[in-house]
C-alpha positions as CSV (number, residue, x, y, z in Angstrom):
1,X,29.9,-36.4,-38.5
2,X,26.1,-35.2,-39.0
3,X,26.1,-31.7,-39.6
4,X,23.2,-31.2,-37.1
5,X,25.5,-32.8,-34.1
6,X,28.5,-30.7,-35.9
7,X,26.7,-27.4,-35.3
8,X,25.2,-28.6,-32.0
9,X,25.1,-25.9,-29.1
10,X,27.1,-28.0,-27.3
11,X,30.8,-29.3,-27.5
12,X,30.9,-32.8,-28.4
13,X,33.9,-35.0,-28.7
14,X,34.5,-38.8,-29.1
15,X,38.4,-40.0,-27.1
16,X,39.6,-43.5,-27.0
17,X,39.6,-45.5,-23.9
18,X,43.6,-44.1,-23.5
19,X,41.9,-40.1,-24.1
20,X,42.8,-39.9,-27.5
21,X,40.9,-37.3,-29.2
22,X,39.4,-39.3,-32.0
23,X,36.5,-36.9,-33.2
24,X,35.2,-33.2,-32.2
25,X,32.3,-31.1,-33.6
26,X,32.8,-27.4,-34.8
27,X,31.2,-26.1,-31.4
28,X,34.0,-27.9,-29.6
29,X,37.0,-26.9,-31.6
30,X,35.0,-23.0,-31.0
31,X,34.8,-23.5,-27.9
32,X,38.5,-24.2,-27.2
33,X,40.0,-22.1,-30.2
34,X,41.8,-25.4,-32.1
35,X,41.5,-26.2,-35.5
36,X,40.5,-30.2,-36.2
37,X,44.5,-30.3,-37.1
38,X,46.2,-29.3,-34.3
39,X,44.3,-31.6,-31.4
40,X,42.8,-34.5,-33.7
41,X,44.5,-37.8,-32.1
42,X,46.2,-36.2,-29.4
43,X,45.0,-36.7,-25.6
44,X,42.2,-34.9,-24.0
45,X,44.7,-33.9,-21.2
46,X,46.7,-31.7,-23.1
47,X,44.0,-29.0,-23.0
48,X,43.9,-29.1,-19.5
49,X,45.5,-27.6,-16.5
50,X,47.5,-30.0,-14.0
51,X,44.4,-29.8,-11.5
52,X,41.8,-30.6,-13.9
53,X,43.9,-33.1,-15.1
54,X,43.8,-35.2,-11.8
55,X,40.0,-34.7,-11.8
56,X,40.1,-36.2,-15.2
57,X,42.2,-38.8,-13.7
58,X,40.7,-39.5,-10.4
59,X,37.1,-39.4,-11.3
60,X,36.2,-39.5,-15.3
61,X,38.2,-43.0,-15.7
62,X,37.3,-45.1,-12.6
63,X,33.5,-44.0,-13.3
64,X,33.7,-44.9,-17.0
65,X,35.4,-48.2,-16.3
66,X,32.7,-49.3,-13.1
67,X,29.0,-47.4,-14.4
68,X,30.3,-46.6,-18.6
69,X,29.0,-43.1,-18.0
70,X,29.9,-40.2,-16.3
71,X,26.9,-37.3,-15.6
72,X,28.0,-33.4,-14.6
73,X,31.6,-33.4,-14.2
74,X,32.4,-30.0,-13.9
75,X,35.8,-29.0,-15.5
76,X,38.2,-26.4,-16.9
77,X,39.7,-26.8,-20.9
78,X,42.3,-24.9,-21.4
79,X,41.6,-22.3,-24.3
80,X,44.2,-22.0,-27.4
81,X,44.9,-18.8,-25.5
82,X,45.1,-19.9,-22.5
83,X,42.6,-18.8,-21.2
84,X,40.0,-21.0,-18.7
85,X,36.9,-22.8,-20.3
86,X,34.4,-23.9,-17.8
87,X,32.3,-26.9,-18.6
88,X,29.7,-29.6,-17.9
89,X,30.8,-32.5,-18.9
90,X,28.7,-35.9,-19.6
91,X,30.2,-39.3,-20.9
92,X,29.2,-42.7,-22.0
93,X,30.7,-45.5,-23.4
94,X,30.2,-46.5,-26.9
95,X,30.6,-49.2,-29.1
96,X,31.9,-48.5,-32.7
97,X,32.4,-51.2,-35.3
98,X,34.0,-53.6,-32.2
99,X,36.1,-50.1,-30.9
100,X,35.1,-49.1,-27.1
101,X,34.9,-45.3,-27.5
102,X,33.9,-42.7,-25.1
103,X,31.2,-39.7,-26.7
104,X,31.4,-37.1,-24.3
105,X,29.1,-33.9,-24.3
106,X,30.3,-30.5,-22.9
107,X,28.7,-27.1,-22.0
108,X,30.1,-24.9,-21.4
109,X,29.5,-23.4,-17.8
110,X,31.4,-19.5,-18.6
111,X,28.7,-17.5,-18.6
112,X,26.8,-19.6,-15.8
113,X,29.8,-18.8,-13.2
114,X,30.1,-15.4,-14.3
115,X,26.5,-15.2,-13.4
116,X,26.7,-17.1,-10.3
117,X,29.7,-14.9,-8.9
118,X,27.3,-12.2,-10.1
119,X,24.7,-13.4,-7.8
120,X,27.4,-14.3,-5.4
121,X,28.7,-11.1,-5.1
122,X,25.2,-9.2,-4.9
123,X,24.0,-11.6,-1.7
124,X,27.8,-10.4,-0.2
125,X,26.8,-7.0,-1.1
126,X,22.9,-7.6,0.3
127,X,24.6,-9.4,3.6
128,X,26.9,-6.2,4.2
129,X,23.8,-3.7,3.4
130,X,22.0,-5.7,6.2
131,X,24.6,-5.5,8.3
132,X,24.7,-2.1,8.1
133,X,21.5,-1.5,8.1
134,X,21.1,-3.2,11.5
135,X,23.8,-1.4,12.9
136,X,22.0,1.6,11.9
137,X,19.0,0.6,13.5
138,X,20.8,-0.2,16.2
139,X,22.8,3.2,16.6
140,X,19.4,5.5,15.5
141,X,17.9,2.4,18.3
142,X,21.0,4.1,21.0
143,X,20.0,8.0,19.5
144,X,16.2,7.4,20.2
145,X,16.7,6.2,23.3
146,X,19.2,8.7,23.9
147,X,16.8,11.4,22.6
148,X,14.0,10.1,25.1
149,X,16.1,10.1,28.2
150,X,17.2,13.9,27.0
151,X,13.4,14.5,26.5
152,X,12.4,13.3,29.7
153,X,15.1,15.3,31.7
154,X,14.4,18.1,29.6
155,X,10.5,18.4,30.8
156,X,11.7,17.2,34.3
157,X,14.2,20.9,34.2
158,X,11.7,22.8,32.4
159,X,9.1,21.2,35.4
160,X,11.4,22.5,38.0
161,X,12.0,25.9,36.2
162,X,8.1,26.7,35.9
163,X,8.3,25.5,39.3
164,X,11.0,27.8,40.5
165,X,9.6,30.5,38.1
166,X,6.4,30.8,40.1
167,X,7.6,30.0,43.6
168,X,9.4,32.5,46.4
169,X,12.7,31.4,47.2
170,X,12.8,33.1,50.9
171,X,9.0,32.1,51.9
172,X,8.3,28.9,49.5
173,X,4.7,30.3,49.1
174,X,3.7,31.0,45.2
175,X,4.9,34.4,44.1
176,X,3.4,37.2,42.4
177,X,3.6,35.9,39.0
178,X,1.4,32.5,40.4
179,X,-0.9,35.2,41.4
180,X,-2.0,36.3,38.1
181,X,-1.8,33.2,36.6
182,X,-4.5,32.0,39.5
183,X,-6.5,35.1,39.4
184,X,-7.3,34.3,35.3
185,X,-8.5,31.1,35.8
186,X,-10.7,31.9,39.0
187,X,-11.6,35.2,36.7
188,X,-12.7,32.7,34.1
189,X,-14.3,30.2,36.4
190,X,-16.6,33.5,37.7
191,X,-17.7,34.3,34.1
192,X,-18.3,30.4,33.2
193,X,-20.3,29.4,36.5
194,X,-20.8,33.0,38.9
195,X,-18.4,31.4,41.5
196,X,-17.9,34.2,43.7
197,X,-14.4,34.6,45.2
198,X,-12.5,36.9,47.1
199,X,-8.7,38.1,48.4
200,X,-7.5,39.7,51.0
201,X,-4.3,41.7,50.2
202,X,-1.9,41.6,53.7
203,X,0.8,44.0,55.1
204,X,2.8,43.5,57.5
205,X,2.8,46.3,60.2
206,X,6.0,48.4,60.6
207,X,7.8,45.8,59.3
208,X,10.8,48.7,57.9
209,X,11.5,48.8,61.4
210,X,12.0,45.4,62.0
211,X,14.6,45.2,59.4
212,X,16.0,48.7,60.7
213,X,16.4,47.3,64.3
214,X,16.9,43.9,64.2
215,X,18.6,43.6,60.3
216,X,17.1,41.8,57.6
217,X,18.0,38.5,58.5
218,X,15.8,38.8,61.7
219,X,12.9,40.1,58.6
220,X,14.1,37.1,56.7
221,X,12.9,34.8,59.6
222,X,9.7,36.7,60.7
223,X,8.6,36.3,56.6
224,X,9.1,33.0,56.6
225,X,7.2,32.4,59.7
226,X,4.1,34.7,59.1
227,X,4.1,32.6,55.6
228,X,4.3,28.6,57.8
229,X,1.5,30.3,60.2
230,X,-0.5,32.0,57.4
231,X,-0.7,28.4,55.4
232,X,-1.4,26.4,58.5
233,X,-4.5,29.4,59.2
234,X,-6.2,29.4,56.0
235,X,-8.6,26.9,54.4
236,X,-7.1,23.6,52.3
237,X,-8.8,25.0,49.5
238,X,-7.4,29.2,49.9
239,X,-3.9,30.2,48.5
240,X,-1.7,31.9,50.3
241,X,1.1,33.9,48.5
242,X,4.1,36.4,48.8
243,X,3.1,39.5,46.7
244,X,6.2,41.0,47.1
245,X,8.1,42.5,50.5
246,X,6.0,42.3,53.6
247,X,3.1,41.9,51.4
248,X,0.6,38.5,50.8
249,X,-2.7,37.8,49.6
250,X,-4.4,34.7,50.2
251,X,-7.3,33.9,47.6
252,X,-10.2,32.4,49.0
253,X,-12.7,30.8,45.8
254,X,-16.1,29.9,46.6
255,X,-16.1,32.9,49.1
256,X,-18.4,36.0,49.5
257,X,-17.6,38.9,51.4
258,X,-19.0,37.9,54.9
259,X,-17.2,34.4,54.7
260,X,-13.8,36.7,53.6
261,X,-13.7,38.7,56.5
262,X,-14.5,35.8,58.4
263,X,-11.0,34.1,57.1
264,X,-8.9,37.5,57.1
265,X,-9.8,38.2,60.7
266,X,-8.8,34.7,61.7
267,X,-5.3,35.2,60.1
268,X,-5.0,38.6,62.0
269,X,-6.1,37.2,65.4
270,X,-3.5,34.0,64.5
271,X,-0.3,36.8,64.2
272,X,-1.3,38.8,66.9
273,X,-1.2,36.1,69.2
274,X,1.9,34.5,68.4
275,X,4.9,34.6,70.4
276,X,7.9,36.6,68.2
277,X,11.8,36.7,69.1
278,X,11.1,40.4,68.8
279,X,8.7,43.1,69.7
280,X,4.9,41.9,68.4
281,X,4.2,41.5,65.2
282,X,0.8,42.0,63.9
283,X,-0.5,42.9,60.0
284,X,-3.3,44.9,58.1
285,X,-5.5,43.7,56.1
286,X,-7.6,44.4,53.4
287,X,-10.7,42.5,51.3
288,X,-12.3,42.5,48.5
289,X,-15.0,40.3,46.8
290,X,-14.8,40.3,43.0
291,X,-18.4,41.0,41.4
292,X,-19.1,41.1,37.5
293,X,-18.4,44.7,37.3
294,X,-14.4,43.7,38.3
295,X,-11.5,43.1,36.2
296,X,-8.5,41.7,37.3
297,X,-7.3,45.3,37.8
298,X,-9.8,46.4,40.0
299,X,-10.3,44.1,42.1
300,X,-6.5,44.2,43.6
301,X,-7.3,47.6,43.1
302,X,-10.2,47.3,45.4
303,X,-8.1,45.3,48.3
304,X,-5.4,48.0,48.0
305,X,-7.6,50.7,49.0
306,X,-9.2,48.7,52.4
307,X,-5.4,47.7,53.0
308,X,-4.6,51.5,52.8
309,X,-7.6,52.3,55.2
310,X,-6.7,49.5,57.6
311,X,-3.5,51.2,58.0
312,X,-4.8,54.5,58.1
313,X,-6.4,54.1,61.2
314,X,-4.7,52.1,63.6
315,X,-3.3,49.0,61.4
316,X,-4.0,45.4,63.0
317,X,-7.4,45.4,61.6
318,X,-9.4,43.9,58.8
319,X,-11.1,45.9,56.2
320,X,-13.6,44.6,53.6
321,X,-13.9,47.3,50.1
322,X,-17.5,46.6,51.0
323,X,-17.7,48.8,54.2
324,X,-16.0,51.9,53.1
């Protein structure tokens, strides 16, 4: 044999028509672990498994026979050590000195599987990671969602807290802590643009002995209904709220002083002539307009004192800080 087809990087063997192995070239006998001696002129099919002998059988023969060659039969040899040999194989007939031979040429196909079920076992792997991974979108999918809904209830509570926070339970009117809140920005409006405002700071008159004769249920109902009559009164753009007990204010914006009395003594002539379940029920009132020389302080501080002088002589009345 030509050394250059002995040393070939591929097995190469020449079989009878029967499958006798007539000739084989070192990369072969390497390939499968024989020496020349021990497989020279027996059959092809001994170093081959029972499987890969019907392949051999079914397919090699009747191919040879009809076309004379055979192109990328893939089959297993059976190593000396019995260990599996993958190949490719490719046969043609042959003609030597009036013998029919068959020259076959095999490659072998080891490390080409082992790099398939390499790549085999990484797209398994790479399926499974995206399966996971869009079962994780999915779930972090359910927690956003999740998250959102929680969110949006959450503002919805805290909505209904600072509601709550700000509003009287018994009256429904803002409360005191509104009050502030509302005095700031109408503070703040006054320094940015000089809109004048006012508030009139009410009392209700003897109203301890209302609770002491009638009980404080029968107060209960007489605050709730000075606080209906007192929103129904005022302006839609004036604030009425509880300031705590049997006291309100109602803050009028865009409102001097004449225009605040104005307001205040249409409140006080609305309770006064209202029909009560008990004896009359009439209030005190006192006004002031706040002017740049105010703070916050002083001008509650201001309505205080004409609320105290209202009282002072004769209560029902209406008192402006103004005409002390």
């Amino acid at each position: 044999m030509d050394e250059r087809l002995n040393l070939a990087p591929c097995g190469y063997v020449t079989i009878s028509q029967e499958g006798m192995l007539i000739d084989m070239n070192k990369t072969f006998l390497q390939m499968t672990g024989f020496t020349y001696e021990e497989i020279a002129q027996k059959h092809i099919e001994t170093i081959m498994s029972k499987t890969n002998k019907f392949i051999f059988h079914t397919y090699f023969y009747p191919y040879i026979r009809l076309y004379g060659h055979v192109e990328e039969l893939f089959l297993s040899l059976l190593h000396k050590d019995g260990q599996s040999v993958p190949v490719l194989l490719n046969g043609k007939k042959a003609n030597r000195e009036g013998i029919e031979v068959i020259d076959c040429v095999m490659v072998s196909m080891g490390k080409r599987i082992g790099y398939e079920q390499e790549i085999r076992l990484a797209k398994k792997q790479l399926e499974e990671a995206f399966r996971e991974k869009e079962l994780a979108l999915s779930k972090l999918e359910e927690l956003h969602e999740e998250i959102e809904e929680k969110q949006e209830r959450l503002i919805e509570l805290n909505g209904k807290l600072e509601k709550l926070a700000i509003t009287d339970k018994l009256t429904g009117l803002k409360n005191r802590r509104y009050f502030h809140i509302k005095l700031e920005e109408m503070i703040m409006q006054f320094e940015q643009n000089k809109q004048s405002f006012s508030l009139c700071l009410i009392d209700i008159d003897h109203f301890k002995q209302v609770n002491d004769t009638w009980g404080h249920a029968m107060g209960d109902q007489v605050l709730e209904r000075l606080a209906k009559i007192a929103e129904e009164t005022v302006r839609p753009k004036d604030t009425v709220l509880r300031y705590g007990g049997e006291e309100f204010i109602v803050l009028l914006p865009l409102t001097n002083a004449q225009e605040a009395n104005h307001q205040a003594e249409r409140l006080r002539l609305e309770i006064e002539k209202t029909t009560w379940p008990i004896d009359e029920i009439t209030i005190s009132v006192g006004v002031a307009t706040y002017t740049s020389e105010d703070t916050r302080t002083t001008v509650v501080e201001k309505a205080d004192h004409a609320l105290y002088y209202s009282k002072r002589n004769g209560r029902n009345r209406v008192t402006h800080i103004n005409d002390l």
